[in-house]
C-alpha positions in Angstrom: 2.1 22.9 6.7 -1.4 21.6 7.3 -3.9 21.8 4.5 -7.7 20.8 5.7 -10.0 19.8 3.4 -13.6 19.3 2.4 -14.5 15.8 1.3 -14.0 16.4 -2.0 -10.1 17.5 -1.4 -10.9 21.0 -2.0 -8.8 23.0 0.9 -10.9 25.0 3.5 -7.7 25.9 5.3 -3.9 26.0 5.5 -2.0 27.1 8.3 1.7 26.3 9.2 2.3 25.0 12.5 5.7 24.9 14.1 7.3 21.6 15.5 8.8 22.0 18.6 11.7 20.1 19.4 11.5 16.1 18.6 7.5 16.3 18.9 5.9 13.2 17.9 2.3 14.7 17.7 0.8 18.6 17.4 -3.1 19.4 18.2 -4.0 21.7 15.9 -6.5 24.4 16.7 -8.6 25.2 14.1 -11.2 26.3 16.4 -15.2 24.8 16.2 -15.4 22.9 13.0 -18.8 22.1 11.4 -19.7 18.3 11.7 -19.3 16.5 8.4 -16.4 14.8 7.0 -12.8 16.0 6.1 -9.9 15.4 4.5 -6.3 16.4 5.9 -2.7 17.0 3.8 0.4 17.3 5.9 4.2 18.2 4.6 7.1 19.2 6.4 8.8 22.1 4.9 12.1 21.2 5.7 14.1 24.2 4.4 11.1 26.5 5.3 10.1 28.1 2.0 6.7 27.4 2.3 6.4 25.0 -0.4 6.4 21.1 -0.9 9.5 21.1 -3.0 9.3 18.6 -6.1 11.5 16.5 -8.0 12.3 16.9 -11.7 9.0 14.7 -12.4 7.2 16.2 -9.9 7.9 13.8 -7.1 7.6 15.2 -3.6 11.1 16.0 -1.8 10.2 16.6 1.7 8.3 14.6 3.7 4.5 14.6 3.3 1.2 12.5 4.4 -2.4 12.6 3.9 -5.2 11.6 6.3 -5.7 8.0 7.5 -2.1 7.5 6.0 -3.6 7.0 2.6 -0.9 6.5 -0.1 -0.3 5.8 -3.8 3.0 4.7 -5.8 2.8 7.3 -8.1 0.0 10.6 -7.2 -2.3 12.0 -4.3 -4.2 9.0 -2.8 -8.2 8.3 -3.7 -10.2 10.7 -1.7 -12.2 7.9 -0.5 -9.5 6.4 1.6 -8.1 9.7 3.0 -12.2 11.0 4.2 -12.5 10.8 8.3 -15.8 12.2 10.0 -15.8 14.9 12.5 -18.0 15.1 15.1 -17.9 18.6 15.4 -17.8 18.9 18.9 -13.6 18.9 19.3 -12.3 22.3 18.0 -8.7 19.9 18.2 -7.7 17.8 15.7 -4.8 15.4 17.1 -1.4 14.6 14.3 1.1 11.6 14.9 
């Protein structure tokens, strides 16, 4: 699951896309995208009930990142360090 954001974390779009095989990256195509600047959240729905499953505290189960590899010990990462800029030319956006 792929959740694409605006700057200020609030999600534009969320769309699944499959793995196939051992992939080591996806393009997603989202089609034209507006230039500006964007934020991405990524999880792999392991047992496919599309959800991020959580711990009894709320800690994520299955495997997850945010853009630019952003992380904090304990929540979601500061917006600022997970903001990339998007030309707006490339209708692909490329995930390793």
């Amino acid at each position: 699951m792929v959740s694409l954001r605006n700057a200020q974390g609030k999600p534009l779009q969320e769309r699944v896309f499959p793995l196939k095989g051992a992939a080591k990256s996806v393009e997603l195509n989202w089609g034209p995208l507006e230039p500006g600047t964007y934020t991405l959240a990524v999880y792999l729905d392991q047992n496919r009930n599309n959800k991020l499953d959580k711990g009894l505290v709320g800690q994520p189960l299955e495997p997850y990142a945010f853009s630019n590899n952003a992380r904090a010990p304990f929540s979601s990462p500061n917006l600022e360090e997970q903001r990339f800029a998007h030309p707006g030319k490339l209708p692909v956006l490329l995930l390793r």
